[in-house]
C-alpha positions as CSV (number, residue, x, y, z in Angstrom):
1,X,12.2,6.8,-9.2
2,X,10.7,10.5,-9.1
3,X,7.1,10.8,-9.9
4,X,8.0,12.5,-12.9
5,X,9.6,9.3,-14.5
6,X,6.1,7.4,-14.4
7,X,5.3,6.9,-17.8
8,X,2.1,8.5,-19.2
9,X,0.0,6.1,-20.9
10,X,-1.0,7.3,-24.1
11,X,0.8,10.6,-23.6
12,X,-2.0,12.0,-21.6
13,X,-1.0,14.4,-18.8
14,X,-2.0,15.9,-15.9
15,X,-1.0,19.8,-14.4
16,X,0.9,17.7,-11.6
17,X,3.0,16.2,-13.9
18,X,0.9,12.9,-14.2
19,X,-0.8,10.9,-16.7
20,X,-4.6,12.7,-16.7
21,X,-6.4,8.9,-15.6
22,X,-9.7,10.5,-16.3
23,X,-9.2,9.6,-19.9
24,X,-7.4,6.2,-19.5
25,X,-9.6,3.1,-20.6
26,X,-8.1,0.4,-19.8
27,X,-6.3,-1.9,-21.4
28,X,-5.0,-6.1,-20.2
29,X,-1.6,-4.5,-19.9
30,X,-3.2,-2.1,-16.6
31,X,-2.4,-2.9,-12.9
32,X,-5.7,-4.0,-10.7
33,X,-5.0,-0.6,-9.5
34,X,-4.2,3.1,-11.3
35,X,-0.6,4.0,-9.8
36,X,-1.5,7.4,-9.7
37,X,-2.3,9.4,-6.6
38,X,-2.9,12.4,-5.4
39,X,-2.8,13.1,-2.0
40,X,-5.1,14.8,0.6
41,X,-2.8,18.1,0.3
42,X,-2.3,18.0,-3.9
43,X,1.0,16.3,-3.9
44,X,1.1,13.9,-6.9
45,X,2.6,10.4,-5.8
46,X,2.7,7.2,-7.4
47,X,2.5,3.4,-5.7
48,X,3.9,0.9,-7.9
49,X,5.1,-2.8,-7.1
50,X,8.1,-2.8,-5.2
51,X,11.4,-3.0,-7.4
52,X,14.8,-4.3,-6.0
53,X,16.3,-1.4,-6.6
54,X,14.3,-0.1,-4.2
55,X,16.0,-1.5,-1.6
56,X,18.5,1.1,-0.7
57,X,15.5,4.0,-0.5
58,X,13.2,2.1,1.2
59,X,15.7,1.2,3.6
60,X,16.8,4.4,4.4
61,X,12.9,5.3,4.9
62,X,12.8,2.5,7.8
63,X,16.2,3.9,9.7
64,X,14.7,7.8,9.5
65,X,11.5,6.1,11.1
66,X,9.8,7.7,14.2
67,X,10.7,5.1,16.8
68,X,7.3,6.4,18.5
69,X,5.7,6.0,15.4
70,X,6.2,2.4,16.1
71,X,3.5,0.0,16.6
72,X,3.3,-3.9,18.3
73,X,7.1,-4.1,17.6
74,X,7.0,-2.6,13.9
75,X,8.9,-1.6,12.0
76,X,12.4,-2.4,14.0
77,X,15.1,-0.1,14.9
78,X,18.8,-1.3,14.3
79,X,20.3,-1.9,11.2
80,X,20.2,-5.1,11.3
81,X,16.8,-6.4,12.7
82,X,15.8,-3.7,9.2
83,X,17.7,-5.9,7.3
84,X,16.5,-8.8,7.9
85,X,12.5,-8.1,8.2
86,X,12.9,-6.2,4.7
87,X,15.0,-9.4,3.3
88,X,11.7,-11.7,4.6
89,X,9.2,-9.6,3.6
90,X,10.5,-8.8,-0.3
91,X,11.5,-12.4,-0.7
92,X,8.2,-14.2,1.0
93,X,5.5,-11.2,0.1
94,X,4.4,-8.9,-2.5
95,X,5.3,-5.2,-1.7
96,X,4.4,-2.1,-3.2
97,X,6.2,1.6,-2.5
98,X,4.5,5.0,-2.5
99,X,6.5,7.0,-4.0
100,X,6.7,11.4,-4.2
101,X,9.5,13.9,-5.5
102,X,11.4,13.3,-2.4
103,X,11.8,9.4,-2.7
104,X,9.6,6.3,-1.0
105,X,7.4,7.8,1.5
106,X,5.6,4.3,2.1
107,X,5.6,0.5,2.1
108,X,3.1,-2.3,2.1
109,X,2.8,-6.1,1.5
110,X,0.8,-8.9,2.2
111,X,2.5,-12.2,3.3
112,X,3.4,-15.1,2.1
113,X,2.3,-14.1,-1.6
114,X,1.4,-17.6,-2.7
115,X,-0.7,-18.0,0.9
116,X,-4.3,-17.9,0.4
117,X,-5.2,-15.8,3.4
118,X,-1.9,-13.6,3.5
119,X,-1.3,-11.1,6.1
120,X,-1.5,-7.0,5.5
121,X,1.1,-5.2,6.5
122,X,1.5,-1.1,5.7
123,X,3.6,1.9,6.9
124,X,3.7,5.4,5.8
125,X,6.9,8.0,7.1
126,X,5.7,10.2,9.8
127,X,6.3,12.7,7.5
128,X,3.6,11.6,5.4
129,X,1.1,11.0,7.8
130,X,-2.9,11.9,7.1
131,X,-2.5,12.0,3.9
132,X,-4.5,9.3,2.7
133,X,-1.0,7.6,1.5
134,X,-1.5,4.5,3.8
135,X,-5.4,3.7,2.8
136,X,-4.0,3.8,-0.7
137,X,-1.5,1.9,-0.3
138,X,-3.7,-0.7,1.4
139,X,-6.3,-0.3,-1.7
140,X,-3.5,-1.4,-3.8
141,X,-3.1,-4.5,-1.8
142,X,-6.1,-5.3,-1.9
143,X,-6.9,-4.9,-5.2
144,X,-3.7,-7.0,-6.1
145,X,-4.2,-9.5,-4.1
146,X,-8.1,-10.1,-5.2
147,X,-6.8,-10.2,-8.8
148,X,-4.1,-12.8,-7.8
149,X,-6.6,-14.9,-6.3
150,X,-6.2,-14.9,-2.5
151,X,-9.1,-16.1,-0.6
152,X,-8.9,-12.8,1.7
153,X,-6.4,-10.9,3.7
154,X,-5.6,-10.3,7.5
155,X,-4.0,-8.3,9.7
156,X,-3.1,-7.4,13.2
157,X,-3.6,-4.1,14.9
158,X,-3.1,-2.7,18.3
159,X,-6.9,-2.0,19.6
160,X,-5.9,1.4,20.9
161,X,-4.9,2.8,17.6
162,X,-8.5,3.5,16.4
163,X,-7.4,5.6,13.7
164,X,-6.2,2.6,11.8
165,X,-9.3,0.4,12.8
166,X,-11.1,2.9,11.5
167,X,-9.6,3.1,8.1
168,X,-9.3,-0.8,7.9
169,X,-13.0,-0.7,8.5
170,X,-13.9,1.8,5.9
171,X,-11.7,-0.8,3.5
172,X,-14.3,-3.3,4.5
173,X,-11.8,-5.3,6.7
174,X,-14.1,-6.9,9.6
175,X,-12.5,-7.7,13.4
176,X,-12.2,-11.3,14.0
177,X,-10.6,-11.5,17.2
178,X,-9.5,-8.8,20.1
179,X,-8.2,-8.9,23.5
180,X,-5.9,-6.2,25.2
181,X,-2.8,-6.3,22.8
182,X,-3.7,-7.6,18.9
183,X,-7.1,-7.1,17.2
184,X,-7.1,-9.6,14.4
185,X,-9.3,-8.5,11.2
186,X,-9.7,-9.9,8.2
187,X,-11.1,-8.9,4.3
188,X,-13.4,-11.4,2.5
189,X,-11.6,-11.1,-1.3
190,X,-14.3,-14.3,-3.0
191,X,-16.6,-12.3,-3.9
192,X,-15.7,-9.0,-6.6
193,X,-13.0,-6.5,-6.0
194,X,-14.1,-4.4,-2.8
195,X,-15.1,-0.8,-4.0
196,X,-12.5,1.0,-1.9
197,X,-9.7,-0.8,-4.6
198,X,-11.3,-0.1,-7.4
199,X,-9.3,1.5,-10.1
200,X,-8.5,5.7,-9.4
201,X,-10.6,6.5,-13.1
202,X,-14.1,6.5,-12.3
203,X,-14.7,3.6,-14.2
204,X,-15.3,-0.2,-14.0
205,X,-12.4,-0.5,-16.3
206,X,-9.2,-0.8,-15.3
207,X,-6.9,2.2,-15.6
């Protein structure tokens, strides 16, 4: 799915060939989150629930992975340990893709879906990188998961990659744990949506 094919609600659009979300109020039918994005250098994206026909894209996103782009183990290399992680985290989690002119640039999911503290998990192609992609696509998370009712999320980073600490911080994600390998943090989703996933329209509506 190209980021043209996003339907516009109510026919508004945007010079980058989105819906304009400034004029969108809201309506039961609206995601926790708007699905339109623009990123840190003007290209228009969308991030939407994963689909399975997906699959195939996102897959192929995983193989051209930078191996040292890797981090704590993820995401794997061969074919087959790809297969099977995908397979376990679209049948146990709920996933959402980033998605640009050029096909999936991103993945993230939070599992098990039905678990009340599910785990965060989020990657972006290194082609993609400091963008602002991956804190959107956490937002989404987020803001999906508080409207399905999870108690909160977690997640595990290594402690030398400060750059993502610092973004999961700026989420409102707190450290729980740390010692020389995993930091453990963890979002508090009881009380209201966290302003960081609140909906892209400047509103308190959803949009």
């Amino acid at each position: 799915m190209g980021e043209t094919d996003v339907d516009r609600p109510n026919g508004a659009s945007g010079s980058d060939g989105f819906w304009d979300a400034s004029r969108c109020v809201g309506t039961p039918q609206c995601p926790p989150r708007c699905p339109r994005f623009v990123s840190k250098d003007g290209r228009g994206l969308v991030v939407r629930p994963y689909d399975d026909a997906d699959r195939d894209a996102l897959a192929e996103m995983y193989r051209d992975y930078d191996p040292d782009a890797r981090s704590m183990g993820l995401p794997p290399t061969d074919e087959a340990h790809i297969t099977e992680w995908l397979s376990n985290l679209v049948d146990r989690g709920r996933n959402f893709v980033a998605v640009a002119d050029r096909g999936i640039v991103g993945h993230a999911a939070y599992v098990a879906s039905d678990d009340p503290e599910p785990e965060l998990a989020v990657f972006v192609h290194q082609d993609s990188h400091d963008r602002g992609i991956g804190t959107e696509l956490c937002r989404h998370v987020v803001a999906d998961a508080a409207d399905a009712g999870r108690e909160a999320l977690v997640l595990h980073v290594a402690p030398d990659n400060q750059r993502a600490v610092h973004v999961y911080r700026e989420l409102g994600f707190e450290t729980v744990s740390s010692d020389g390998a995993d930091t453990k943090m963890r979002l508090d989703l009881t009380p209201p949506v966290p302003p960081a996933a609140r909906p892209t329209t400047g509103t308190e509506s959803r949009g």
